[in-house]
Structure formats: structure tokens, C-alpha cells
C-alpha positions as CSV (number, residue, x, y, z in Angstrom):
1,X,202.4,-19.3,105.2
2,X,205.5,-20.1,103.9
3,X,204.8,-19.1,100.1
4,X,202.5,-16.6,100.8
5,X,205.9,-14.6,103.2
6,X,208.7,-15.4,100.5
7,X,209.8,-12.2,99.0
8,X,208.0,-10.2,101.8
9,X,209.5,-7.4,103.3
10,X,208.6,-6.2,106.8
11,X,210.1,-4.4,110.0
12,X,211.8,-6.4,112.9
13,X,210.1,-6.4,116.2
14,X,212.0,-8.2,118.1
15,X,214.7,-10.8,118.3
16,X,215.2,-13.7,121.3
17,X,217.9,-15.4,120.5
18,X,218.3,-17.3,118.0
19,X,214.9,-16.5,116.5
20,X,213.6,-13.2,114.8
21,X,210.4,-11.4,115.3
22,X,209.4,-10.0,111.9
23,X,206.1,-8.2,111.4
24,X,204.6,-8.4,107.4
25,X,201.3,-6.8,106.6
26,X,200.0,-7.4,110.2
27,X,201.2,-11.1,110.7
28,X,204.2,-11.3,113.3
29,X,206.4,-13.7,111.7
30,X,209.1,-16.1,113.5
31,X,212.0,-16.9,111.5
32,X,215.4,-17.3,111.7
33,X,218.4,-14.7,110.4
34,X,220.8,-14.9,108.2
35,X,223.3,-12.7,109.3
36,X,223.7,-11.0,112.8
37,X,223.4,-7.2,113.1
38,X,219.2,-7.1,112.6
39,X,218.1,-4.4,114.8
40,X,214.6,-3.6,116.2
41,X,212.6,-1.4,113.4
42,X,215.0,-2.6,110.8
43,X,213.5,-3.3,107.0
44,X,213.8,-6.9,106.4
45,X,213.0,-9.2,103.8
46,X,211.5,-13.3,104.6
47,X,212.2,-16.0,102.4
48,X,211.4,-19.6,102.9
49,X,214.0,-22.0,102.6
50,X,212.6,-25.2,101.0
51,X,215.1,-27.4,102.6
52,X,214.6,-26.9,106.7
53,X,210.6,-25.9,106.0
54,X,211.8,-22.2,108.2
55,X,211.6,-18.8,107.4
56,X,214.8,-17.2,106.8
57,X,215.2,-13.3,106.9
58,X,217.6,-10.9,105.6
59,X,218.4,-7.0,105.7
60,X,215.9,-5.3,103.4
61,X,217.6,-4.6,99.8
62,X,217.6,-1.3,99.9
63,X,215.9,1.2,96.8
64,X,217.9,3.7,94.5
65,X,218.8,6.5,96.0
């Protein structure tokens, strides 16, 4: 699962602390954040982190404007 969500980027859903609800392509996610501030509905983007084996997620980069 891991693999298949690096690079992913999906919407926050929720976020019970210190874990992060993040739903991808119709698979709720459960990973942990990098940075505080990740709101409900926010665009964010999984990666796995090969050393802890978690999912790690991220604001979303955002496009050109």
C-alpha cells in the first residue's frame, strides 16, 4: 500500500491527533503529518517513508497559477 500511495495526492478528512485521515482515489489513508496546520478538505500529498514503514503527508504542492 505503501508504494502504490507515494506521490499520491488526496483531500484530508480528518485528523485525531497525532494521526491524519487522508482520502486517495477512494482508499482512506492513515498517516502521519509533517507539519501542523492540515485542515479538513485540504489537498495533500502521501509519501512513504522507508525508514519507520508509515505514511507521511504533506500540503499539496500547489500548480502554476
Amino acid at each position: 500500500m505503501a508504494r502504490w500511495a507515494h506521490g499520491a495526492v488526496g483531500r484530508v478528512t480528518t485528523w485525531p491527533d497525532p494521526d491524519v485521515y487522508v482520502l486517495v482515489e477512494g482508499v482512506l489513508l492513515r498517516a502521519l503529518p509533517e507539519a501542523p496546520g492540515l485542515l479538513p478538505g485540504a489537498a495533500a500529498e502521501v509519501r512513504a517513508d522507508p525508514s519507520t514503514g508509515r505514511l507521511l503527508v504533506r500540503p499539496a504542492p500547489q500548480g502554476p497559477a
